[in-house]
C-alpha positions as CSV (number, residue, x, y, z in Angstrom):
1,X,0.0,0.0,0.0
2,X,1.4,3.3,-1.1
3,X,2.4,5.4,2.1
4,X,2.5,2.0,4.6
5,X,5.5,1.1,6.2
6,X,6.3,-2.5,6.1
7,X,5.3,-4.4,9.1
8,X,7.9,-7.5,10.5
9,X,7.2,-9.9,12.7
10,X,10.0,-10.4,15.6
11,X,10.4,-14.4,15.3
12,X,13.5,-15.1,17.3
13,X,17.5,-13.7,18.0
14,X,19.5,-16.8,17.9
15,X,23.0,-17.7,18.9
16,X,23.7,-14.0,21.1
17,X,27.0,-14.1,22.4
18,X,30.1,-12.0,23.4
19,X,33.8,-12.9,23.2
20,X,33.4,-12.7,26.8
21,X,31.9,-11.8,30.1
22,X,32.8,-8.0,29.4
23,X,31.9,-7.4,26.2
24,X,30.6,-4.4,25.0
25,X,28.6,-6.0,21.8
26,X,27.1,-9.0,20.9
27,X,26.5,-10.6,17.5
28,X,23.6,-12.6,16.8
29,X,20.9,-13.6,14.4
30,X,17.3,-11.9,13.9
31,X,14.9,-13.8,12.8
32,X,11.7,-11.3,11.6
33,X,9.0,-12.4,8.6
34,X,7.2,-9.4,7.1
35,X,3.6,-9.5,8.2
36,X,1.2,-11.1,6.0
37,X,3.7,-12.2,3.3
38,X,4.0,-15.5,2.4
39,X,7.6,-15.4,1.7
40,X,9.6,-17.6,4.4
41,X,11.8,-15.5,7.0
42,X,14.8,-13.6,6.9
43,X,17.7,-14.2,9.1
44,X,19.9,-11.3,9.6
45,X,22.9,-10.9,11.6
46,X,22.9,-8.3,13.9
47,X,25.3,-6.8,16.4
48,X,24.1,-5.0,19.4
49,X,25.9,-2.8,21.9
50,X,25.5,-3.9,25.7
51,X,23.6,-0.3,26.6
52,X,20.7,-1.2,24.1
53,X,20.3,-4.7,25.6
54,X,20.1,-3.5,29.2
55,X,17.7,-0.9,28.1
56,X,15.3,-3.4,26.0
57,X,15.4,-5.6,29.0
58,X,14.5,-3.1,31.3
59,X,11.4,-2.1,29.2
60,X,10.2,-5.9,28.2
61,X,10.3,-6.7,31.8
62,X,7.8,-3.6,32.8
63,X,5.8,-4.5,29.9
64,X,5.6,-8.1,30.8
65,X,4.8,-6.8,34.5
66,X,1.6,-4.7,33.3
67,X,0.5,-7.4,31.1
68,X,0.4,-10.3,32.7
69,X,0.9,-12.2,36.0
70,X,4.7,-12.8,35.4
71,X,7.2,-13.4,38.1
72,X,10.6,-12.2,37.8
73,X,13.3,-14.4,37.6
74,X,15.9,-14.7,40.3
75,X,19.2,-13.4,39.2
């Protein structure tokens, strides 16, 4: 549709890993499909910096607190 962004789906991020316990970035795989397409999915790999994971964390876990009944792991 003419003016639409494209809509993914976020499937899965596979294989995240660091060369160590202090690493700063990560490298991984994305796994999205484009929504309502009946192409198969894409796998892209993607490297993500340690301050963006902290932050998505944060805000998945108060979203999953809002949503629904779920208990926090212990760390």
């Amino acid at each position: 549709m003419l003016g639409m962004a494209e809509e993914w789906e976020v499937l899965t991020l596979r294989g995240l890993a660091g060369t160590d316990e202090r690493a700063e970035e990560f490298v991984g795989t994305l796994v999205i499909h484009r929504v309502g397409s009946k192409e198969p999915v894409e796998s892209i790999t993607v490297r993500v910096k340690r301050s963006i994971l902290t932050e998505l964390g944060d805000t998945v876990s108060r979203l999953l607190a809002r949503s629904t009944p779920v208990r926090r792991r212990p760390r």
